[in-house]
N, C-alpha and C positions, 0 to 999 in steps of 0.2 A: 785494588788498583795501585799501580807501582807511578809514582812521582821523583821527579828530581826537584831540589830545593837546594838554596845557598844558606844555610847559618853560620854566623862567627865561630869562630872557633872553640873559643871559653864558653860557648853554650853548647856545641859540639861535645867535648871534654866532661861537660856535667853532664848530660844525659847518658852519654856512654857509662859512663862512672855509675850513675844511678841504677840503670838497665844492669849489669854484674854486679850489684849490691844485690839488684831485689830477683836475680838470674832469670830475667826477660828480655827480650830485646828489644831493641832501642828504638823499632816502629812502636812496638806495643806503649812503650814510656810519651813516644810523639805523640801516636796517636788518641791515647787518655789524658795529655796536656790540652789537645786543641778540642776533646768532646768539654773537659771542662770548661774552658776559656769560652765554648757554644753555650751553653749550659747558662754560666752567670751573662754573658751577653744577651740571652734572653731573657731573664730576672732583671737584668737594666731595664731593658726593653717594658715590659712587663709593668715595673713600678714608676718608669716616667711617664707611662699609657693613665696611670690608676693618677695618680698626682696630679697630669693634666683634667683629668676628668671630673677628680675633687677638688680640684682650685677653682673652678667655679662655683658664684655663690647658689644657694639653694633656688629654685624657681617658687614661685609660690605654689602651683602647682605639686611641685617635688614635696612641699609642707604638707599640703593635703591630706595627700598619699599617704608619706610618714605618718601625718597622724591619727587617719582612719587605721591604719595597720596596725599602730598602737594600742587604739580601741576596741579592735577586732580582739586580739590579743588580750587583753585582760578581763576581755567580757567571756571567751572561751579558754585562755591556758588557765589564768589565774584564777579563775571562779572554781573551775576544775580542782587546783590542787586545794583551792579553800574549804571544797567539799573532802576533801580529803584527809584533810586536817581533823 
């Protein structure tokens, strides 16, 4: 899909320059600037999702959980590798 777009000039100037450095052209250089700029926008995205999610404190519930899994776990991995041993 062919777009028009306004950039300043001195960013103009450096992509151009970049693009006959790496002898591509200067969609190709736009366009793998704005997959990456996509890219880490959703890694923001992504880890302020995780952060809100663990910033809340644990429920007690949540503890339960956690700590029958823990149980489950060491009565089945670790007993495991102790026979193994």
């Amino acid at each position: 899909m062919k777009i028009a777009i306004s950039i300043p000039d001195s960013v103009f100037r450096e992509v151009k320059k970049l693009a006959e450095e790496q002898k591509r052209s200067r969609s190709e250089v736009i366009v793998e600037a704005i997959e990456e700029f996509l890219r880490d926008l959703e890694s923001r995205r992504l880890i302020e999702a995780l952060n809100k999610a663990y910033a809340a404190p644990e429920t007690e519930e949540e503890r339960e959980a956690r700590s029958a899994a823990l149980e489950l776990y060491a009565r089945t991995i670790l007993a495991k590798e102790k026979e193994e041993w």
